[in-house]
C-alpha positions in Angstrom: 59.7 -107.5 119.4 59.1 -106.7 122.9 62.1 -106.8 125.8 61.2 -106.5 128.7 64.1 -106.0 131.6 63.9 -106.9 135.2 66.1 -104.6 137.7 66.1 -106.0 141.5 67.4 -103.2 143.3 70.2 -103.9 146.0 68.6 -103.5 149.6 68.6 -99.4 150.8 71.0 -98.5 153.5 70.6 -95.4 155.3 71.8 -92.4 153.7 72.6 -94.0 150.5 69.8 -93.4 147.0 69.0 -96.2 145.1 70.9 -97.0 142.5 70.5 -96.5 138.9 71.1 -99.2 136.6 73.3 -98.3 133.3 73.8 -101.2 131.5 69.8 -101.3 131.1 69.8 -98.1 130.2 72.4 -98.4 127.3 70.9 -102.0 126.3 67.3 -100.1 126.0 68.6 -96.9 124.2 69.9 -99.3 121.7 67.3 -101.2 121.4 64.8 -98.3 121.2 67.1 -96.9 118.1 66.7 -100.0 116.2 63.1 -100.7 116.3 62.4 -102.8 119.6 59.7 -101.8 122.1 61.2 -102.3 125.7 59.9 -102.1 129.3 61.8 -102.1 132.6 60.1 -103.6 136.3 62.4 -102.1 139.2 62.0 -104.3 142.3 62.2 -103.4 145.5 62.0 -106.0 148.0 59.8 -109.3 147.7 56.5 -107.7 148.3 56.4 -106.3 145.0 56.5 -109.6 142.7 53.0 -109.9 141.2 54.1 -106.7 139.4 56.0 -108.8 137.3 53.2 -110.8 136.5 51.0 -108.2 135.8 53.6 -106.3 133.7 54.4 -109.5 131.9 50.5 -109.8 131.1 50.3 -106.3 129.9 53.6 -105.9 127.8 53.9 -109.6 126.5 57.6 -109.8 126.4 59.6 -111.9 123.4 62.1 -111.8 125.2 62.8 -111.6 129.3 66.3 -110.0 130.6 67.3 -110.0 134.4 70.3 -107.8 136.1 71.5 -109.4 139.4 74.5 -108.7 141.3 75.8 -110.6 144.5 73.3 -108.3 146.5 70.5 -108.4 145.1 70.7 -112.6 144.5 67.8 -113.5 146.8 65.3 -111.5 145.7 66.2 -112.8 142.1 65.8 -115.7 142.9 62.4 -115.5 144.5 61.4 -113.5 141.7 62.1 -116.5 138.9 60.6 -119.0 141.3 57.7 -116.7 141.3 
């Protein structure tokens, strides 16, 4: 089965990295260790959402799993319109 996750990164304020995403991290690593292929899209902003498409095309998910926090809500929700 193929998982693929979807990370829409809060928007960047100066002087601060971008941030790493854990629980996909740990939800992959386990995954991983019991068979399951997975693949992770890290968005940016809004000018980056045929990526998904084209990932989508290439890694044929089973299954689709988004992260969103408060921050990052309107880019998710372009993305799924999308």
């Amino acid at each position: 089965m193929n998982i693929l996750f979807i990370y829409p990164q809060p928007p960047m304020h100066e002087g601060k990295e971008r941030l790493f995403n854990q629980g996909i991290a740990y939800l992959s690593a386990v995954l991983k260790k019991e068979g399951y292929k997975t693949s992770l899209v890290t968005l940016a902003d809004s000018s980056q959402l045929d990526l998904i498409i084209t990932r989508i095309n290439k890694f044929k998910p089973d299954l689709i799993g988004i992260s969103s926090t408060t921050d990052q809500i309107d880019l998710t929700k372009e993305m799924i319109k999308h």
